[in-house]
Phi, psi and omega in degrees: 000158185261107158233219164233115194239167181230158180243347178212181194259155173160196180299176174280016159296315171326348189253145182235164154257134198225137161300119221189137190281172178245141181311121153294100166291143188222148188337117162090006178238123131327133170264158181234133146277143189254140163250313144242176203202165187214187202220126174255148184317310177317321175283344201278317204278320167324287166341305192273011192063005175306349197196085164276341179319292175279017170282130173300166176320135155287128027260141208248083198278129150259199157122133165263308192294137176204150174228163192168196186189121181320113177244002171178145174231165210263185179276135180047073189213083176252316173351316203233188198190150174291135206094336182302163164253110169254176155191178180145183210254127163218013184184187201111339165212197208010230223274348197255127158303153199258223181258041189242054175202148188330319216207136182234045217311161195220132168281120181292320154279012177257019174243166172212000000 
């Protein structure tokens, strides 16, 4: 899948487009097609390396705000269903990849 990823902290020259494997869905989790991301003050202070605490592995998708549509659900995943239309803040730091990408897994309690 195609996303926007950065390999180091800097300006918005850092992002690049890159081939990326796509998110194994897993227990308690949903995949998302993202259709839109919206971009929060967090990602920008990420980016520039202001908060290494909470930066994902590099190479890094940010973004947490995601709007999108179910395309596959993990094991004890009753809420949903393939096909719903979601959206919610679920990833973008630490261990979870964000929304600057086709696809996203999402923790089924972080959607609405």
């Amino acid at each position: 899948m195609k996303a926007m990823v950065i390999r180091n902290y800097g300006g918005p020259e850092v992002f690049e487009i890159a081939d990326v494997k796509q998110p194994e869905v897993r227990s308690g989790y949903v995949l998302v097609k993202v259709v839109a991301t919206s971009i929060n003050p967090i990602e920008t202070k990420i980016r520039l390396g202001l908060v290494p605490a909470i930066t994902p592995s590099f190479p890094a998708i940010l973004n947490a705000d995601f709007s999108g549509e179910i395309v596959a659900l993990g094991d004890n995943v009753s809420e949903w269903k393939i096909g719903d239309e979601v959206f919610g803040c679920a990833g973008g730091v630490g261990p979870l990849q964000g929304a600057l990408a086709d696809y996203m897994l999402v923790d089924d309690n972080l959607i609405s």
